[in-house]
C-alpha positions as semicolon CSV with decimal commas, in nm:
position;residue;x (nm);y (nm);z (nm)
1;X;10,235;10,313;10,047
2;X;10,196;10,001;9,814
3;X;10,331;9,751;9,926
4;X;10,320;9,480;9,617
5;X;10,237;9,600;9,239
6;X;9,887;9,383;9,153
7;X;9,950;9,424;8,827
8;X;10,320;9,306;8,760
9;X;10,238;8,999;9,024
10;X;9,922;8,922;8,814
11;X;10,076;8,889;8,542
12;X;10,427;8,674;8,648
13;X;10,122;8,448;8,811
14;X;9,916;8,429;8,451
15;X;10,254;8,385;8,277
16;X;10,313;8,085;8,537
17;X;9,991;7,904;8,436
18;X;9,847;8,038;8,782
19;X;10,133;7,784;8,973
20;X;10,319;7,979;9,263
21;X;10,611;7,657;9,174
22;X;10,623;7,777;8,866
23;X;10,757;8,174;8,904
24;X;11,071;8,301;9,060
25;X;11,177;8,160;9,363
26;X;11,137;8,481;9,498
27;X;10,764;8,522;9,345
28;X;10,733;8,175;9,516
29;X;10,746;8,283;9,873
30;X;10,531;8,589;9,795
31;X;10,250;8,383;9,705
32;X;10,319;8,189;9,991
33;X;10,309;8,470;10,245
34;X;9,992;8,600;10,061
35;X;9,861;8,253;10,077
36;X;9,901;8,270;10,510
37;X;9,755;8,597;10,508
38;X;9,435;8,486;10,253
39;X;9,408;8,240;10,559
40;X;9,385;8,498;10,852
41;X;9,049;8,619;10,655
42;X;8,921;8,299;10,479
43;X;8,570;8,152;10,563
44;X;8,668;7,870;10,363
45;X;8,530;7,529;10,564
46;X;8,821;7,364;10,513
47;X;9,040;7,602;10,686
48;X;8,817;7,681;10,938
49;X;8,839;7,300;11,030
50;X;8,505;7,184;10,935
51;X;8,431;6,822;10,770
52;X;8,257;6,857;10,471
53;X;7,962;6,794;10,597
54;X;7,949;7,053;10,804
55;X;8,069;7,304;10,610
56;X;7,713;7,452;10,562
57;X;7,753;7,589;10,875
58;X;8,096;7,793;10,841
59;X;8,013;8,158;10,878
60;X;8,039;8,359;10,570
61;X;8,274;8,689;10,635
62;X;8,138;8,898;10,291
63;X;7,766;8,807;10,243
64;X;7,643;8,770;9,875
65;X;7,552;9,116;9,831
66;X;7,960;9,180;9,836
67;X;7,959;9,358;10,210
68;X;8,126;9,234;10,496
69;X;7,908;9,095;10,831
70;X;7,884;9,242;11,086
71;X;8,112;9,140;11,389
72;X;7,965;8,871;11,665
73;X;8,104;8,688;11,978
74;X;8,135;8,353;11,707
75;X;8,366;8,535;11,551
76;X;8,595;8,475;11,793
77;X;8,530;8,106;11,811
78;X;8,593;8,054;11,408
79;X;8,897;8,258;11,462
80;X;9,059;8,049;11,697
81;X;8,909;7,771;11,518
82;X;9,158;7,868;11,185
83;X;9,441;7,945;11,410
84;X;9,621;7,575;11,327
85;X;9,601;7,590;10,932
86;X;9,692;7,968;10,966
87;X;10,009;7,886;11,182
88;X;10,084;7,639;10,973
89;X;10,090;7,844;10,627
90;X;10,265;8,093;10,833
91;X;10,536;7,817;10,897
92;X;10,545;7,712;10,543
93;X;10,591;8,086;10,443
94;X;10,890;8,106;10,658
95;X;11,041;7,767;10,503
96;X;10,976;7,910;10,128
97;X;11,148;8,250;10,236
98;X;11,429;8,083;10,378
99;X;11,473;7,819;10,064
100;X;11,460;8,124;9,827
101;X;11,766;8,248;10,031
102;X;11,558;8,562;10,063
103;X;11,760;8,721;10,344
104;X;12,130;8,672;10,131
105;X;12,000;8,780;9,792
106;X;11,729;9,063;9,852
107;X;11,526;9,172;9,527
108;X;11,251;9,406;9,515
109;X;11,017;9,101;9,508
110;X;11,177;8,923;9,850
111;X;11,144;9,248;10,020
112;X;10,778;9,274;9,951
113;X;10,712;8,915;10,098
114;X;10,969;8,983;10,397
115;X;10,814;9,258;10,470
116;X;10,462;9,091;10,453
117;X;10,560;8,789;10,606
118;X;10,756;9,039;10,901
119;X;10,397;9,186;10,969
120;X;10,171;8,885;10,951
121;X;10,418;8,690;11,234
122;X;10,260;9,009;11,472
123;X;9,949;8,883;11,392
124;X;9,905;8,634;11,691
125;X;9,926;8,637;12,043
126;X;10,010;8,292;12,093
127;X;10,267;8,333;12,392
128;X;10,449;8,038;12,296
129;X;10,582;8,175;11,942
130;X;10,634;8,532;12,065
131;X;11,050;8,463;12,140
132;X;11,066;8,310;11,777
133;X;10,886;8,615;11,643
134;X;11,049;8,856;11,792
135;X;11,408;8,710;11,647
136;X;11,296;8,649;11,323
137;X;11,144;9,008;11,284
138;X;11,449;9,143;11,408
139;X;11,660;8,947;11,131
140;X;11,377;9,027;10,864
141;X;11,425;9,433;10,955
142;X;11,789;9,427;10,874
143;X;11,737;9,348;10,485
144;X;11,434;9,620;10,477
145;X;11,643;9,873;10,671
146;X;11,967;9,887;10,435
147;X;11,771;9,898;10,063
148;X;11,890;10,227;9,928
């Protein structure tokens, strides 16, 4: 099942001059739940927490032929190694959700970044945000559960 249209989100994003600030508050936290998932995946240096002058040696995930890598045990290094900026998009998803009033006023748009943002907060296994998780998934279900 599809989650988000591409092509009706593409085009409220063109239509915005490409500035998330600039569309519906609701097509505002949607881009910023995309954002903290782009961030689970990036191999961009800066969110991989390299100076610039390192940033040479960030591993690239999809080599310049267009295929992915293949897996190695650094992976799991640079993974950690995003976990703070990653966390912290995650956090500024939840305050652009919660600004947007997403949980009071459901639309077809809030849905599709509760629901996104509901499935990227089971993403980690930090221990120390699993009680927060687990309450705000529970409050992000309700909305989903009772569309018609």
């Amino acid at each position: 099942m599809q989650v988000l249209s591409p092509e009706s989100f593409y085009m409220e994003w063109e239509s915005a001059g490409r500035r998330a600030d600039r569309m519906s508050p609701a097509s505002e936290a949607l881009c910023a739940v995309l954002e903290a998932w782009a961030s689970r995946y990036s191999d961009n240096p800066a969110i991989l927490g390299l100076p610039y002058q390192y940033a040479h040696t960030a591993p690239k995930v999809i080599t310049q032929a267009g295929e992915f890598a293949p897996g190695s045990k650094g992976r799991a290094h640079w993974g950690k190694a995003r976990l703070p900026v990653c966390n912290a998009l995650l956090d500024r998803a939840g305050r652009v959700i919660d600004a947007a009033s997403l949980l009071r006023r459901p639309s077809v748009t809030g849905l599709q970044a509760l629901s996104l943002y509901n499935q990227l907060m089971h993403m980690s296994d930090q221990g120390s945000r699993v009680k927060d998780q687990w309450i705000q998934s529970k409050i992000i279900s309700l909305p989903l559960q009772n569309q018609d």
